[in-house]
Each structure stands twice: as structure tokens, then as C-alpha cells.
Steps between C-alpha positions, in 0.01 A plus 500: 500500500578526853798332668495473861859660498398795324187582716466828627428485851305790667472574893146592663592889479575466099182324467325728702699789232358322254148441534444793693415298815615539893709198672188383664260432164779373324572215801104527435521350138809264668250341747202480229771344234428774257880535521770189598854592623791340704829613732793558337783615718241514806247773278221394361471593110232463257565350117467822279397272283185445711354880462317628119556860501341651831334183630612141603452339215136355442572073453730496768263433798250217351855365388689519828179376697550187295838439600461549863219292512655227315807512779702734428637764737588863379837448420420177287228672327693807403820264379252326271326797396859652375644215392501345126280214437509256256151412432446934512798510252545828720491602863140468629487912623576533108239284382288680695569853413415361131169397581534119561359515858275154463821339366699605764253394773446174373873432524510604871179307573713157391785602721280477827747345773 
């Protein structure tokens, strides 16, 4: 289960380390919300939790599309996406890395601001 406190936060270069990727396709996947990240400390980091493996991790997008559209700005939507919920029983990034992407989405669809 994630907890927000015990997220591992990557910077653009470690993503870029990871998926094999130069600064400018990862801000790339950034712009096209294949990936979601905020500043901490004045750098912007990515969720580890937000990659599968070598690739940004497949619900992510349709999910944080959703969100944004509903009102949410990019810090909101990556709080919410780390953060436990109730009606999840689990963080919603969780839920979605175990396959409950509909559930997921029709949560952030009712939180529309």
C-alpha cells in the first residue's frame, strides 16, 4: 500500500535512467500526462510509483486526464492519486496498479470541482 510519506520520489534525470529516455521525451510524457509530478524543494520529481518497469505506467494518463478535467491542478491530482482513500480502501495509484482502473476513474469523475 502506498503512503504518501513513504513515496519514492524520482527527479527528471532518474526517470530519464530509468526508462531509458532523454530530459526532453520524458517532459514529453509530462506535457501529454503519461507521467504526473510536482516540486519538492524547487525540483520537480515524478512518483516512482507512477512508472511499471521501463514505461510510465499504462492507467495513469486516462486516469490523470480525469482529474484535471474535473478541476484539479497537478499538484491536487498527484496528492489524490498517492493518497489513501476510503471508498478505494487503498491509495488510488494502488488500485490502479491492481487493475481497478474503471473504479478508480469513476471516483475521480464524482470529485469534479
Amino acid at each position: 500500500m502506498t503512503d504518501k510519506t513513504d513515496v519514492v520520489w524520482l527527479t527528471v534525470p532518474e526517470v530519464c535512467e530509468r526508462l531509458g529516455l532523454t530530459p526532453g521525451k520524458v517532459h514529453r510524457l509530462v506535457e501529454d500526462r503519461a507521467l504526473l509530478g510536482t516540486k519538492i524543494e524547487g525540483i520537480f520529481r515524478i512518483p516512482e510509483v507512477f512508472l511499471d518497469g521501463g514505461e510510465p505506467l499504462k492507467d495513469l494518463r486516462g486516469t490523470v486526464v480525469v482529474l484535471l478535467d474535473g478541476g484539479f491542478t497537478d499538484d491536487d491530482a498527484t496528492r489524490w492519486l498517492l493518497e489513501r482513500n476510503d471508498a478505494l480502501a487503498v491509495a488510488p495509484i494502488d488500485a490502479l496498479r491492481g487493475g481497478r482502473k474503471s473504479e478508480v476513474r469513476r471516483l475521480a469523475q464524482t470529485l469534479a470541482l
